[in-house]
N, C-alpha and C positions, 0 to 999 in steps of 0.2 A: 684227452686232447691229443697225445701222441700217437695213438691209435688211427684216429679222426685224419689227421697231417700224412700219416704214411698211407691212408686209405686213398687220400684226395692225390699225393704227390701220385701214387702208382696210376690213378686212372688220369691225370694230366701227362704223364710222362707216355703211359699208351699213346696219348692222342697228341704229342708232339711227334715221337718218332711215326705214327702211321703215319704224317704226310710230311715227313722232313724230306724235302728238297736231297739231289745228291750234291750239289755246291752251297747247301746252307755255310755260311763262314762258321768254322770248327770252335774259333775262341768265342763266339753267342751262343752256338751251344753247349760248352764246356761251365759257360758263367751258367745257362738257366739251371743247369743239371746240380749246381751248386746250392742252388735259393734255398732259404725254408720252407717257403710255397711254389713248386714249378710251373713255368708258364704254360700253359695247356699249347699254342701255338705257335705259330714263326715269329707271327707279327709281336704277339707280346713279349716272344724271347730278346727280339731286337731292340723294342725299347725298354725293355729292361737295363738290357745289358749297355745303352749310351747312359739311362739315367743314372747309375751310379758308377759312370766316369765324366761325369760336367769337363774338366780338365784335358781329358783327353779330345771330348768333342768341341771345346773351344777352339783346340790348337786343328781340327781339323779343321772345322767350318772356316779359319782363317787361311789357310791353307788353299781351302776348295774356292774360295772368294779369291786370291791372289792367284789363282789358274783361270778365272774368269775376266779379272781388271775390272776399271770402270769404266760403263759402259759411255762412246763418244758424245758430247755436249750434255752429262750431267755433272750436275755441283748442289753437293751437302744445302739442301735449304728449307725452311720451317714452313708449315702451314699455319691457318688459321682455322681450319674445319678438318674433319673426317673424311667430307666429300672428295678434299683434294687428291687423298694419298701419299699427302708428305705429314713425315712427323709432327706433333704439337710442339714437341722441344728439346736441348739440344741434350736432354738426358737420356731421349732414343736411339739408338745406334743408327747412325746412317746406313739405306737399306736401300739402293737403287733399285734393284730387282722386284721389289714391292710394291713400286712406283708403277701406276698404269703406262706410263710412257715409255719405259723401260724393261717390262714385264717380260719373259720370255713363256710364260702362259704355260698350261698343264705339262707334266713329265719335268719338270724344270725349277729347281729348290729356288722360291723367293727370296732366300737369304744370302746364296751364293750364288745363285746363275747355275750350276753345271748340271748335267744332268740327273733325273731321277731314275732308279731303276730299281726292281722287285723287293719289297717286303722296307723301302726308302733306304737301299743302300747307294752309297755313293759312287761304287763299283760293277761295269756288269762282269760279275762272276759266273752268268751262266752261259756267255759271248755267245749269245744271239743277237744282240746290239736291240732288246727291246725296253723302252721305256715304260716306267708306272704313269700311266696318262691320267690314274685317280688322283695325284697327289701333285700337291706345288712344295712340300718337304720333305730332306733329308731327316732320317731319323736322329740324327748326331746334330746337324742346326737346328732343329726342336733344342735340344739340350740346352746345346750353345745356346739360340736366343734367350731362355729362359734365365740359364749363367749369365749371361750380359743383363739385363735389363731387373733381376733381382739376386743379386751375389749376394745379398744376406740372409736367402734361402741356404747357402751352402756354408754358413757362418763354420760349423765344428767340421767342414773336411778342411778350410782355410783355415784354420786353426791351426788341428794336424800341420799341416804342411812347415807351417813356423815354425812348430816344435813347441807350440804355445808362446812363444814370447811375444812380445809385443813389438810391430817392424820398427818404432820410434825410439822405443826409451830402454828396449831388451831386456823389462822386466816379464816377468808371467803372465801372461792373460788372466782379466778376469775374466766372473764370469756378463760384465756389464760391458766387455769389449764389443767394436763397431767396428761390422766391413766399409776400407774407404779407397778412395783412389788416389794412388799418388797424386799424378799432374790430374786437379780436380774436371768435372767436363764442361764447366763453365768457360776454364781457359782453353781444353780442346777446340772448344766454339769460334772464342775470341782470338785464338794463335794462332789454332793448326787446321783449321777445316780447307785451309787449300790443300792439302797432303793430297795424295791419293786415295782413293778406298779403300783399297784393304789396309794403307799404313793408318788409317785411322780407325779400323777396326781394332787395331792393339791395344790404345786407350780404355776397351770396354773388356779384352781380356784380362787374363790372369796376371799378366806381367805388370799390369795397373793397379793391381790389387792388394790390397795390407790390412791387415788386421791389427785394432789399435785399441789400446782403454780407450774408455771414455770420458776420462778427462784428458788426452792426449789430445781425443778427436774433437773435443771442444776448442782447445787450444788454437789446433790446426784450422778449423772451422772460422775462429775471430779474426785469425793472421787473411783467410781470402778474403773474408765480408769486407776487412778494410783493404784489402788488394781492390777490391771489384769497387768499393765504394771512389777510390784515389781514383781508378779509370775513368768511373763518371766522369768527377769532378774536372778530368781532364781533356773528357771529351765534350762537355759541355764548355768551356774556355775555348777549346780551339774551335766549335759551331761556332760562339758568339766575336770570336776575332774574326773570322771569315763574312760574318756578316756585317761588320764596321767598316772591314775592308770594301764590301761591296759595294755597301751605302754613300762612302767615303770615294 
């Protein structure tokens, strides 16, 4: 098998350096050169090297979305189909740029607005000022949207990061621990969806994020079903005073 690994790495590593770029970014190919398997490529050395940092591509795609803003007369809002191109619900990241009405079309990351440019860097490194007109993504918002929208894919690097403990009760993580969000996104929905765009994209990063037992997250879980349930109940009182008053 060892044999097999250094036969494959040597003829992927051929066929990376034969056509590396002379501005390929040094720290992609410093990580492919690391792998157990080397990526034969540019393009695979590049998503390589975002997919094992989700964290670092979080904080850029957030980053690259706050150099972009949001875009004039949109607002966070749900669909009811596919057709529309707004989210089903309010556990999707708000994505203006995804939106057909907002779209800024090829060369141009759906996730952040900014430009694309060669092999989906964020950067043009090679300053010709030429856009990837193949693509609507950054190879780092790939990550990121994937980090946002399933964080308990990345359950044992969020782990790590705690040191194992648990963000609530600072015991040790088991191993039946759950990725959770602090301020959950049900109340994102119902509190904060005026923010801006990119301050609501913080909700779905990492800075929202904690890893908890799972009796903790249960815990946690009954405290909002009756937070959200008391809302009801309270928004249904104030409909029906509104409508006494009208009738009246």
């Amino acid at each position: 098998m060892s044999d097999w690994r250094d036969e494959k790495n040597q003829t992927a590593r051929a066929r990376l350096e034969k056509r590396l770029s002379e501005h390929f970014p040094v720290c992609v190919l410093s990580h492919a050169l690391r792998q157990p398997l080397i990526p034969p490529t540019q393009r695979r050395a590049m998503e390589s090297y975002w997919r094992h940092r989700p964290l670092l591509a979080d904080r850029l795609a957030r980053a690259l979305a706050a150099k972009s803003g949001q875009p004039a007369g949109w607002q966070w809002r749900l669909g009811s189909s596919k057709e529309e191109g707004l989210p089903l619900s309010f556990r999707t990241p708000p994505s203006p740029y995804r939106e057909p009405a907002f779209s800024r079309g090829p060369a141009h990351c759906c996730v952040c607005g900014q430009p694309v440019y060669r092999l989906g860097w964020h950067r043009d490194l090679w300053g010709d000022g030429k856009f990837n007109k193949n693509t609507t993504w950054h190879a780092a918002c790939v990550v990121a949207w994937q980090f946002w929208t399933a964080p308990s894919d990345h359950l044992r690097m969020l782990k790590l990061r705690q040191n194992r403990k648990c963000a609530t009760t600072g015991r040790r993580l088991l191993r039946t621990a759950e990725v959770d969000h602090r301020v959950p996104l049900f109340a994102v929905w119902f509190q904060h969806r005026s923010k801006p765009w990119p301050e609501l994209l913080t909700f779905w990063g990492a800075r929202n994020l904690q890893v908890i037992n799972r009796a903790a997250h249960v815990e946690k879980c009954a405290k909002e079903s009756a937070q959200r349930s008391e809302r009801r109940r309270t928004t249904l009182s104030s409909n029906k005073g509104m409508m006494e008053n009208s009738s009246s």
